[in-house]
N, C-alpha and C positions, 0 to 999 in steps of 0.2 A: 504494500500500500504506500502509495507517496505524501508526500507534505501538504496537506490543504492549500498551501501558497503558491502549490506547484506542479508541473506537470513531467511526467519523469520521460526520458530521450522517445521512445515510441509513442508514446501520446502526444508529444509537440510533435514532433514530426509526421503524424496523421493527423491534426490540425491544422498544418501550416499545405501541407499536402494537401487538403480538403479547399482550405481558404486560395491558394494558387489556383488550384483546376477551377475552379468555381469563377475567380477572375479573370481567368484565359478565356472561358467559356461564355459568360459575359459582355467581353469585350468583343467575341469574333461575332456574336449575334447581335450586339449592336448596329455594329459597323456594316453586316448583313442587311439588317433592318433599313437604316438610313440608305443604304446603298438603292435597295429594291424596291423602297415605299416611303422614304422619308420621314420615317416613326422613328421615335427612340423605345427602348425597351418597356419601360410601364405602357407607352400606351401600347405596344402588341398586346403586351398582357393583359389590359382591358378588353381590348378587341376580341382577342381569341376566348377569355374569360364568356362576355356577352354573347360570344357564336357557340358558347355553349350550355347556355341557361335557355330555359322556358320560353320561347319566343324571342328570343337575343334583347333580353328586358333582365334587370337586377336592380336592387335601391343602392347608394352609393356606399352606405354603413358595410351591405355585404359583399361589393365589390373591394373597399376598403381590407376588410377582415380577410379577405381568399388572398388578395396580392400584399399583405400586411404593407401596407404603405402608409404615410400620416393623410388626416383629413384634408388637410390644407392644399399639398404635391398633388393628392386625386382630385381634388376640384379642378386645380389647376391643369392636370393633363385632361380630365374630359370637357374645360371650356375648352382648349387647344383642340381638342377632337370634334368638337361642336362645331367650332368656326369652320373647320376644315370640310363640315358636313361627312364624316364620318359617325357620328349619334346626334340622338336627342336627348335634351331633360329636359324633365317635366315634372312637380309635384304628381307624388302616388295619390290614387284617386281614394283609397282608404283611408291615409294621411298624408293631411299637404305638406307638413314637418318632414316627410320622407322626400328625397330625391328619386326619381327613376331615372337609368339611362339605357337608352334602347339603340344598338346596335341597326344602321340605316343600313339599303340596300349598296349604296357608295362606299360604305363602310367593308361589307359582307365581301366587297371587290377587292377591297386592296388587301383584306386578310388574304383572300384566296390568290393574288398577287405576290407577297411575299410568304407565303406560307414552303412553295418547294424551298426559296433559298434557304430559309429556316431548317430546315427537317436534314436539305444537306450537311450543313454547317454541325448540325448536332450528330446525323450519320454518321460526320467525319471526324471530327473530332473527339466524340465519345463513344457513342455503338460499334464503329467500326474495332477500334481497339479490345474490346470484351466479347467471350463468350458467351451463349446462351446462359451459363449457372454463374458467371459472373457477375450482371445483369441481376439475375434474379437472388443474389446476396447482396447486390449494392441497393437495388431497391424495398429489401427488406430492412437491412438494415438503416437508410433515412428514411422508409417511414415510419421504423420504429424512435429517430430519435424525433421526426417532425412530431411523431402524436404526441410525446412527450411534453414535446417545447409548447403543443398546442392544449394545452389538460388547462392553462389559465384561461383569465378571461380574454374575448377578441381584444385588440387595439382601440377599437370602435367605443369599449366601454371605460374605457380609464377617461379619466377625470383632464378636462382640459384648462391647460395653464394658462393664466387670466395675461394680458397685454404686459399689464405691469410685473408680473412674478417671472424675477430673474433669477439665472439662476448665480450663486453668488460665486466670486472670481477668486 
């Protein structure tokens, strides 16, 4: 067992291995994205999120909570997605305190537009390197650590810090 403070040579080094690939991977799908559709990486992820809910319709609390992003960054990428006429919002008709954004048919295109580059980039990058039981130990294993990480509450529900409350220097 190691030191609470600490993490002993194989565990850093499959953390820092973890946090590398995860940045590599990142960046080539970026730069994919921008290249093929002129998205940055949240908003694919709205996108493809919304092509795949109930009518390509979600409120923004649980678009928030799936791409754990802050409130503020998702408004901001789905005005940016709004102008572009890639979605709508619109208060839920249930409740108008709710936002809905609904994935537009203009929208529906440029997923389906960068979607191959996407799939290669990942092919290539990471499928292609792994075996079939590879694969199926890599993704048991993170989503055993996701459910983990996910047993608290969303992001959605923590308490938001007023204008004034800084944080102290």
């Amino acid at each position: 067992m190691t030191d609470a403070s600490s993490l002993d040579a194989g565990q850093l080094a499959a953390y820092l291995a973890l946090k590398e690939v995860g940045s590599l991977i990142e960046h080539a799908v970026e730069q994919q994205l921008r290249a093929d559709g002129g998205l940055s990486g949240p908003q694919f992820q709205i996108l493809a999120s919304l092509a795949d809910a109930p009518r390509g319709r979600l409120r923004m609390t649980d678009l928030a909570d799936g791409l754990v992003y802050s409130r503020s960054g998702l408004t901001y990428q789905a005005a940016q997605l709004e102008k572009a006429g890639l979605v709508t919002r619109a208060p839920a008709e249930e409740d108008e305190r709710s936002i809905i954004v609904t994935l537009t048919p203009r929208g529906r295109e440029l997923l389906g537009k960068v979607m191959p580059g996407h799939v290669e980039v990942v092919q290539r990058l990471l499928i292609d390197v792994l075996d079939p039981a590879d694969l199926a130990t890599m993704a048991g294993i993170l989503n055993r650590v996701r459910d983990r990480m996910r047993t608290g509450p969303p992001r959605s529900a923590a308490p938001r810090r007023s204008a004034g409350a800084r944080k102290p220097r």
